[in-house]
C-alpha positions as CSV (number, residue, x, y, z in Angstrom):
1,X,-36.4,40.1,32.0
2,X,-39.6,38.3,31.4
3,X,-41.5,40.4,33.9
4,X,-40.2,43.2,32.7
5,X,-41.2,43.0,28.9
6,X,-44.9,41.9,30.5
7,X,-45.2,45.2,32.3
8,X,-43.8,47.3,29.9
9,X,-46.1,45.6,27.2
10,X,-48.9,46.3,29.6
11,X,-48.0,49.8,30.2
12,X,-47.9,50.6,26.3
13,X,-51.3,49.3,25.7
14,X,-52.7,51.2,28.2
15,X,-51.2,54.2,26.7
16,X,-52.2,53.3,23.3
17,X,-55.7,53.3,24.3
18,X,-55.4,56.8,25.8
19,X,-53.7,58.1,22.4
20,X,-56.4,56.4,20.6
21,X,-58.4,59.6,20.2
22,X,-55.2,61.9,19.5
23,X,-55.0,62.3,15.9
24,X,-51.5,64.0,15.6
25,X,-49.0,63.7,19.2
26,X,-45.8,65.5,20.3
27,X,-43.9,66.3,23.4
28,X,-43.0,69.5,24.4
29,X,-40.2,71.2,26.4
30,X,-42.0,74.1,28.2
31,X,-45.8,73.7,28.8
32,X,-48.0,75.1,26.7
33,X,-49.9,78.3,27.8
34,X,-53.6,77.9,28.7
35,X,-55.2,78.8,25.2
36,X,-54.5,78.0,21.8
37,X,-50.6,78.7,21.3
38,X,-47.9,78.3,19.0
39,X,-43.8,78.4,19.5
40,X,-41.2,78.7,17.2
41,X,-37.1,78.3,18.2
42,X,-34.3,78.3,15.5
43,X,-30.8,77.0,16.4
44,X,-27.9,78.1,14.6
45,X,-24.2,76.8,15.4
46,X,-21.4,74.0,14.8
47,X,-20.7,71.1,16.7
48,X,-17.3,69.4,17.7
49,X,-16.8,68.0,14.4
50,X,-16.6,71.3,12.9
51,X,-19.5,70.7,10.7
52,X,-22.6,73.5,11.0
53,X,-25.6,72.7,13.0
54,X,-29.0,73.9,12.1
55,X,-31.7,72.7,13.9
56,X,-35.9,74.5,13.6
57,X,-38.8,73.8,15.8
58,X,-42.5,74.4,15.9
59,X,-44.7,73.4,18.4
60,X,-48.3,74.3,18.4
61,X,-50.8,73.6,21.3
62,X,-54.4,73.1,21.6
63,X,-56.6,73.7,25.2
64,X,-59.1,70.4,26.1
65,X,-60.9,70.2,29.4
66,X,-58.5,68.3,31.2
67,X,-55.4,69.8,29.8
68,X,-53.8,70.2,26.2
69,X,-52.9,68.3,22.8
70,X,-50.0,70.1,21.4
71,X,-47.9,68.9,18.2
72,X,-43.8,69.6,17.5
73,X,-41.8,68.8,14.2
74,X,-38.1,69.8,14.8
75,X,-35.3,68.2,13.0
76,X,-31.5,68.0,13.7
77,X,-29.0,68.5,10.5
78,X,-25.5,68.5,10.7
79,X,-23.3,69.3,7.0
80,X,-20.0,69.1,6.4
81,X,-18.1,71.6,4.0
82,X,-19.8,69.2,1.4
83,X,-23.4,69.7,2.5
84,X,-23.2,65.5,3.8
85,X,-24.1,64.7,6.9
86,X,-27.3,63.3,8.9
87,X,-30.6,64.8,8.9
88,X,-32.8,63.8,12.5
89,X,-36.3,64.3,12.2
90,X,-38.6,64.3,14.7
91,X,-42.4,64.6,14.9
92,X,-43.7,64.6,18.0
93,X,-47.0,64.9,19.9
94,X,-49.5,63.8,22.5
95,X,-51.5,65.2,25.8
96,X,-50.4,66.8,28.5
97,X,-53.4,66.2,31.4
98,X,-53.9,68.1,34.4
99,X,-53.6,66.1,38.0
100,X,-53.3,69.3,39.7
101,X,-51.7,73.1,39.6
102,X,-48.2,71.5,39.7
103,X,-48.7,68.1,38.5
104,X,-48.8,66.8,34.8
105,X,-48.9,63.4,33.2
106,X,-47.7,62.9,29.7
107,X,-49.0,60.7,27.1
108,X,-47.2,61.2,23.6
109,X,-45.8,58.9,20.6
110,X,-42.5,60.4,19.4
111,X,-41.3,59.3,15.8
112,X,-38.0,59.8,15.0
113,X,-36.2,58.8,11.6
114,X,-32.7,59.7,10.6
115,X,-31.8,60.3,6.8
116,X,-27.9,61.4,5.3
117,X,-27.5,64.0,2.9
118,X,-25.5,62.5,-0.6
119,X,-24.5,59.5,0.9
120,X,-26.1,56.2,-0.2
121,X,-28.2,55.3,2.8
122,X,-30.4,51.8,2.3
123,X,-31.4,50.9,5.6
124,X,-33.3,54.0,7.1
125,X,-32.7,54.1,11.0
126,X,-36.2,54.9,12.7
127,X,-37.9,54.7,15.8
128,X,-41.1,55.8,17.5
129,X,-41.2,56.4,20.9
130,X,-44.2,55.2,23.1
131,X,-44.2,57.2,26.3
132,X,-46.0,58.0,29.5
133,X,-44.3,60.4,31.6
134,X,-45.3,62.6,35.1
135,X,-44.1,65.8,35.2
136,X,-43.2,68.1,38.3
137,X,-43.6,72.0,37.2
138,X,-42.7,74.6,39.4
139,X,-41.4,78.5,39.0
140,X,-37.8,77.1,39.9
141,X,-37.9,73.2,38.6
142,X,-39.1,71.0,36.1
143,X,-39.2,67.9,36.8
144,X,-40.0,64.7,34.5
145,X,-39.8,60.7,35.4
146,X,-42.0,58.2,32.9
147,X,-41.0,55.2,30.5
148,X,-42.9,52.8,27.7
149,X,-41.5,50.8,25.1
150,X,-41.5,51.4,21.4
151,X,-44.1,50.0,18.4
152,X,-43.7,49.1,15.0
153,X,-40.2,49.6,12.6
154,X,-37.5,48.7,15.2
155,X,-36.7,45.4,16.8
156,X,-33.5,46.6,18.4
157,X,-35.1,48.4,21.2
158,X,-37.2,47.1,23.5
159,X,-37.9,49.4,26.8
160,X,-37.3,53.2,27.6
161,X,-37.3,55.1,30.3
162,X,-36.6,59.0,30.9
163,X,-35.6,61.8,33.3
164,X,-35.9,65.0,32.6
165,X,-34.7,67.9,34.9
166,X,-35.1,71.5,34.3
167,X,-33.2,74.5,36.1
168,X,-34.8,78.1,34.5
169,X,-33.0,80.8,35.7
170,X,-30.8,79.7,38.2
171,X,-30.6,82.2,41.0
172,X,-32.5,84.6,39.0
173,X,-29.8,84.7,36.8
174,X,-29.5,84.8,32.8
175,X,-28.2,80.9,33.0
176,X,-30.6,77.5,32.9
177,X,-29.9,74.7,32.6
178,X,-31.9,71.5,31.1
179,X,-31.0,67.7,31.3
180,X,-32.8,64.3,30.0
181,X,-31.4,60.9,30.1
182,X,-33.1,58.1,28.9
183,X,-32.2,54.4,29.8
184,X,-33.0,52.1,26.5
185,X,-33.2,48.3,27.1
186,X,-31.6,48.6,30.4
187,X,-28.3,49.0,29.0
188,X,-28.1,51.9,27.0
189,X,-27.9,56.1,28.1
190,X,-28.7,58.4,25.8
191,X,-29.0,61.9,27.0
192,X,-29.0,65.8,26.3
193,X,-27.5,68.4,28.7
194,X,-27.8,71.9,27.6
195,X,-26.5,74.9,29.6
196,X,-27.9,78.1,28.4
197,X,-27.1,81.9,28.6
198,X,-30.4,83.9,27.4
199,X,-29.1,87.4,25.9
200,X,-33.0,88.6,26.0
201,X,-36.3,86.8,26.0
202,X,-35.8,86.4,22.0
203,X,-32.4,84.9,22.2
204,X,-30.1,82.3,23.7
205,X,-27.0,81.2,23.4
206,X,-26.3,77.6,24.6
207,X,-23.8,74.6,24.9
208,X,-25.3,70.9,24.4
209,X,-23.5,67.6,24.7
210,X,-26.1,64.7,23.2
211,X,-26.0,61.6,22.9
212,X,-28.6,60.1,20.3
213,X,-29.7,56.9,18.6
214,X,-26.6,54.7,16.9
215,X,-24.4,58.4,17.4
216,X,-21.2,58.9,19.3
217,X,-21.9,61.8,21.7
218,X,-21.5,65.2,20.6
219,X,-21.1,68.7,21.8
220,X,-22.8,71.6,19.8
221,X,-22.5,75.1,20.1
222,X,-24.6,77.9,18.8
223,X,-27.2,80.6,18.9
224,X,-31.2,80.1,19.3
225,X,-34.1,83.1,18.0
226,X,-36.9,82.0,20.1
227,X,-40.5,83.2,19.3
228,X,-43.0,85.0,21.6
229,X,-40.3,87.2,23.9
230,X,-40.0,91.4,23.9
231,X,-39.9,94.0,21.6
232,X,-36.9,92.8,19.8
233,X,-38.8,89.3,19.1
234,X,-37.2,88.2,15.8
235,X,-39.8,85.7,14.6
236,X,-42.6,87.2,13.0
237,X,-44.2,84.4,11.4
238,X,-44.0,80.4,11.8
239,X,-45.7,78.1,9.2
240,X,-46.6,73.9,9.1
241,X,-47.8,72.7,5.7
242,X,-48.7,69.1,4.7
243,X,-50.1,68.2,1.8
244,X,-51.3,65.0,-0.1
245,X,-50.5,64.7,-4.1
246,X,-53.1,62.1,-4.7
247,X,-52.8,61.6,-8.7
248,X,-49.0,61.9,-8.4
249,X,-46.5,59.1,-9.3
250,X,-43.1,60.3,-7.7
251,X,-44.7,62.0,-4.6
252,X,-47.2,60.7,-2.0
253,X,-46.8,63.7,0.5
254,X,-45.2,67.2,0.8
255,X,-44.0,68.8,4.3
256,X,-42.8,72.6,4.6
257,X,-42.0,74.5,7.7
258,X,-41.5,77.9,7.5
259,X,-39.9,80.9,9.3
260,X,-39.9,84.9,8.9
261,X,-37.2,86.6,10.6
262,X,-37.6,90.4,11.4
263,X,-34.1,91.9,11.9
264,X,-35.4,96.3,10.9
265,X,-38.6,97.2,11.6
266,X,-40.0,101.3,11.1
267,X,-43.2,102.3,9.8
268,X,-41.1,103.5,6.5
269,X,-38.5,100.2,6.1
270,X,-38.3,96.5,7.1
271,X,-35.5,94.3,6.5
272,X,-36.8,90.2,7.0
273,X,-35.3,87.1,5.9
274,X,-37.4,83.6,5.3
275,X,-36.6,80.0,5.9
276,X,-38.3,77.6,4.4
277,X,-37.7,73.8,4.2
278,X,-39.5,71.8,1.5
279,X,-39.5,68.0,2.0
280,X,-41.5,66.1,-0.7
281,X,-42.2,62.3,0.1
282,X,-41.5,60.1,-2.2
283,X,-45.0,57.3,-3.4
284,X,-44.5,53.7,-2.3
285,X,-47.0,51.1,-2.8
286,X,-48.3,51.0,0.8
287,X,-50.8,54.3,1.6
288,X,-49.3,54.1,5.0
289,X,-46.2,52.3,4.1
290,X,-42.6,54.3,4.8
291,X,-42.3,57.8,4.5
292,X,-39.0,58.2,2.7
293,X,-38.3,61.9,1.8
294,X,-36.5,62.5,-1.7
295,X,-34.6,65.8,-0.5
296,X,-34.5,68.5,1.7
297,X,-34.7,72.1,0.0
298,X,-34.2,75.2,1.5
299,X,-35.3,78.6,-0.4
300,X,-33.7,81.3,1.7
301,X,-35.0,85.1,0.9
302,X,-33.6,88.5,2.4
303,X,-35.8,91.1,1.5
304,X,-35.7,94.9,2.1
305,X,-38.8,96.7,1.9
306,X,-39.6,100.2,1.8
307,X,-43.0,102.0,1.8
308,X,-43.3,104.0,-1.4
309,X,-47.2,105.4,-0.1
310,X,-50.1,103.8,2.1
311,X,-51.1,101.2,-0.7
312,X,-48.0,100.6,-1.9
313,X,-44.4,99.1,-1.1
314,X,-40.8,98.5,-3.2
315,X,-39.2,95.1,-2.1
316,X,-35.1,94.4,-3.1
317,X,-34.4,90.6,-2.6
318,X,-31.2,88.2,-2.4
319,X,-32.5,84.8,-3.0
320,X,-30.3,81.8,-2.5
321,X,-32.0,77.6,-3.0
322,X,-30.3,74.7,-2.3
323,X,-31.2,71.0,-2.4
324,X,-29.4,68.2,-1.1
325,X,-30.4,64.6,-2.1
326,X,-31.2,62.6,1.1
327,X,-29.6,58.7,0.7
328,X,-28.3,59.0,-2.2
329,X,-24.9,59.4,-3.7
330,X,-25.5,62.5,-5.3
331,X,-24.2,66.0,-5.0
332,X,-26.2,68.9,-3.8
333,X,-27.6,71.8,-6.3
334,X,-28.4,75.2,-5.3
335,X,-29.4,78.7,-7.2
336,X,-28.3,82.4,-6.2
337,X,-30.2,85.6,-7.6
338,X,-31.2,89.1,-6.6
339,X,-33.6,91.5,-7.7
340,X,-36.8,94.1,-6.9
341,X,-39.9,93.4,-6.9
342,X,-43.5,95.9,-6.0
343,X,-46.5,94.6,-3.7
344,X,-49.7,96.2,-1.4
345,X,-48.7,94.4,1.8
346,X,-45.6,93.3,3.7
347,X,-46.2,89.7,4.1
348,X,-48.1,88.1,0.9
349,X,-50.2,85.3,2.7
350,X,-51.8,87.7,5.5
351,X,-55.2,88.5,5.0
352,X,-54.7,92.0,5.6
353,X,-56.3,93.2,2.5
354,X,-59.4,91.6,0.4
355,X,-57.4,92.1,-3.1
356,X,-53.4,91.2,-2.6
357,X,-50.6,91.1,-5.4
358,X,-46.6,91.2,-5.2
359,X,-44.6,91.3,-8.4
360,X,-40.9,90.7,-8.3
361,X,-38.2,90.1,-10.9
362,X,-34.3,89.8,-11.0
363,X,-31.3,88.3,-12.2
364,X,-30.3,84.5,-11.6
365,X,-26.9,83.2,-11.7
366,X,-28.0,79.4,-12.9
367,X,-31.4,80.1,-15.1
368,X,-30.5,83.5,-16.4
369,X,-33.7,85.3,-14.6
370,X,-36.8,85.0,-12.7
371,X,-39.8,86.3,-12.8
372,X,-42.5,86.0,-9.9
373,X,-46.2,87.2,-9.7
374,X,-48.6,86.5,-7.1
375,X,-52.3,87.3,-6.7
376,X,-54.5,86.7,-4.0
377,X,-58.4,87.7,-3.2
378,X,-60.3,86.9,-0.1
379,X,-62.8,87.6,2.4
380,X,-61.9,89.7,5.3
381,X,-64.8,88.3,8.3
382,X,-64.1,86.1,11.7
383,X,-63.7,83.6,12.2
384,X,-63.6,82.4,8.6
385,X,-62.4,83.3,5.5
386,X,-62.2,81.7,2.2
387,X,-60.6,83.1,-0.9
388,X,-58.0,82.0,-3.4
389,X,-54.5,82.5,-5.1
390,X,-52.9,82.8,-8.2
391,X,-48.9,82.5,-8.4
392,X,-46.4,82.1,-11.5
393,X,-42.8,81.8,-11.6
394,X,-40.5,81.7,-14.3
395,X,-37.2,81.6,-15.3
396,X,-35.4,81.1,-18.5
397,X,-35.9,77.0,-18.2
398,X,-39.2,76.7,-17.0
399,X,-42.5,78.2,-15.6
400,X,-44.4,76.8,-12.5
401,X,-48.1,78.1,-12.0
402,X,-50.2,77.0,-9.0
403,X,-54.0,78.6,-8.4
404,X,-55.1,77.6,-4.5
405,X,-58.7,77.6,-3.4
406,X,-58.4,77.6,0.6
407,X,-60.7,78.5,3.7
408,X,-58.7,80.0,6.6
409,X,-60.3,79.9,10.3
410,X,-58.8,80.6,13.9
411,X,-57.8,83.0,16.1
412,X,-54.4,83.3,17.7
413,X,-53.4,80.2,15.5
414,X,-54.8,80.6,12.0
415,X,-55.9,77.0,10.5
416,X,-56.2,76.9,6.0
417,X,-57.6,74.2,4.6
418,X,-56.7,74.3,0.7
419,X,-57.0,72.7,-2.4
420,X,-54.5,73.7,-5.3
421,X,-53.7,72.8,-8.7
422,X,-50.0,72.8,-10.2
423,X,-48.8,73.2,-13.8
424,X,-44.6,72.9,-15.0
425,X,-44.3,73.5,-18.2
426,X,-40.4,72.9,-19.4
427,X,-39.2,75.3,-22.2
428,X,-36.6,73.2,-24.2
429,X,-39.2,70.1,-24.9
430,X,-42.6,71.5,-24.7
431,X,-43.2,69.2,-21.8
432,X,-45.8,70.1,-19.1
433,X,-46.7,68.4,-15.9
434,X,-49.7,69.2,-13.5
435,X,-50.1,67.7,-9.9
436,X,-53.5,68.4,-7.9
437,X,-52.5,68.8,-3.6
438,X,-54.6,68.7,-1.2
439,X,-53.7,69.5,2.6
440,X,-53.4,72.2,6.0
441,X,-51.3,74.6,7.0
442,X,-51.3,75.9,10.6
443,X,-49.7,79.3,10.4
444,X,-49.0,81.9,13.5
445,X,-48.2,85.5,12.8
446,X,-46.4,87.2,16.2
């Protein structure tokens, strides 16, 4: 056992030093294409529990000279009728480098924490994965076989190693298959087999039995959007925010990933529906101590738009928000409302225009109504842009008003840099607060 700690220890030095110079790491499930790129999957279903699965995925990748650096932040959440239930996140990332036209070797650090919605939770279960893995890519197979050990957080686990096989299209058929094991301190299997039916290049429906960390295994069944496949691609838009509050006392941090769905598409009407998840980190008194997220939120918004003339198009809007509490004994919130709204373009943040605006206003079941405004002005060159935005909501408790300064550059994937300012102001006791934030956003329109 000796020896083997020794040359595992050994082997995750060496692949700290190569991850030295990586400043963000993940690990992908199909290799990235040979320019910048960006994927997006969304996996709806239930699992044998009978609670509802949801689980999103982004993965963007980056070309180097001797291969790629690509980044992924997915999560797993399963609910119960109650909206309780655990809440997987992983962020993963790393280099794939070339060793020849069908030969691949992996370096990547894969962190991994697991939160439970409205159940007291004290003892956060994390790991991160420290991994060095050769991979086998054909037409017909993929094929992966690495190990390494794991750094900081956990003393439970010691050693991992993994196996990954992958059957695309078997036969030139519709069905696939993908498979990984891993072996964790030589006594433990964990794993994920997935057998998948694709109904187009856009859409899959699969069957997965898991087993993860500390969870009995588990069979999930549901329904994944992919991005980047034919005409009938749903996912128009994919989104990966981060941003630092540095003069804030509750929050350290704020995460968002975002998704537009495109379900009607004409040159008179569209029909799209957004995901978002907001996750704001709660301030500890380390700078890199724990990240401990206070809640997950989720504004949902189905939106029917219909060009009135060139310049101009009428938007009508279900809006549903809910927020569940992450280990903590308390109950979930959510808002419902509907209403119309008027804007220039079809999707706000697009710099399709130097002058952009979208008004909307409606009725709100919890804070009587709302009222949004949004203003935006930029440049319109390549590669860089800079401009700003203005945005206001309000409803009958409160009124939220942000003004961003940002420079936007990229091609394919579109990189902002911004700088924003934030001002609550709560109508029943005159109180106000204002936040400054300060972060990126990585954004890919398809």
């Amino acid at each position: 056992m000796r020896l083997h700690r020794f040359i595992l220890n050994s082997y995750v030095c060496i692949l700290s030093f190569l991850l030295m110079s990586i400043p963000i790491i993940a690990y992908p499930n199909e290799f990235p294409n040979p320019k910048h790129s960006a994927e997006a999957s969304l996996e709806l279903g239930a699992d044998a529990l009978q609670r509802r699965y949801f689980r999103p995925k982004l993965t963007f990748s980056f070309p180097i000279d001797w291969g790629h650096l690509f980044v992924e932040m997915n999560y797993y959440q399963r609910i119960d009728s109650q909206l309780k239930g655990e809440v997987d996140f992983w962020l993963l990332g790393g280099t794939l480098i070339n060793v020849s036209d069908i030969l691949f070797f992996e370096a990547s650090l894969n962190h991994m924490s697991r939160h439970i919605t409205s159940v007291t939770y004290p003892v956060i279960f994390d790991v991160n994965e420290l991994l060095g893995r050769l991979w086998l890519h054909t037409q017909k197979l993929n094929l992966g076989l690495g190990g390494g050990g794991y750094v900081g957080g956990n003393d439970a686990y010691d050693n991992l190693f993994v196996l990954n096989v992958e059957l695309p299209q078997i036969l030139d058929t519709e069905f696939s298959l993908v498979a990984e094991a891993k072996l964790v301190n030589f006594s433990t299997i964990l794993h994920e087999f997935e057998f998948i039916i694709s109904l187009s290049q856009s859409v899959d429906l699969f069957v997965r039995n898991a087993k993860h960390y500390e969870l009995d295994t588990t069979t999930y069944l549901g329904m994944r959007l992919k991005s980047g496949g034919d005409t009938r691609d749903y996912v128009k838009k994919l989104k990966l925010r981060a941003g630092a509050l540095p003069a804030n006392d509750r929050y350290k941090l704020i995460a968002h990933n975002e998704f537009y769905l495109e379900f009607l598409h004409s040159p008179k009407r569209r029909l799209q529906l957004l995901l978002n998840c907001r996750i704001p980190i709660l301030r500890n008194e380390e700078i890199l101590g724990p990240f401990k997220p206070e809640k997950i939120a989720y504004p949902i918004l189905l939106e029917y738009e219909r060009r009135l003339t060139d310049e101009l198009l009428a938007t009508g809007y279900i809006g549903f928000s809910s927020e569940m509490p992450l280990d903590v004994d308390r109950s979930f919130s959510s808002t419902l409302g509907f209403g119309v709204g008027i804007t220039n373009q079809s999707f706000f943040e697009k710099l399709d225009k130097g002058f952009r605006f979208a008004l909307s206003g409606g009725r709100n079941f919890t804070h009587a109504y709302d009222i949004d405004a949004k203003i935006g002005i930029n440049t319109l060159g390549k590669p860089l842009n800079i401009g700003a935005e203005a945005k206001i909501h309000i409803n009958q408790e409160e009124s939220t008003s942000t003004l961003k300064l940002f420079t936007e550059f990229g091609g394919e994937i579109k990189a902002r840099m911004f700088i924003a300012g934030n001002l609550l102001d709560s109508f029943d006791d005159s109180a106000s607060l204002t936040s400054w934030e300060i972060g990126f956003e990585l954004i890919k329109w398809f």
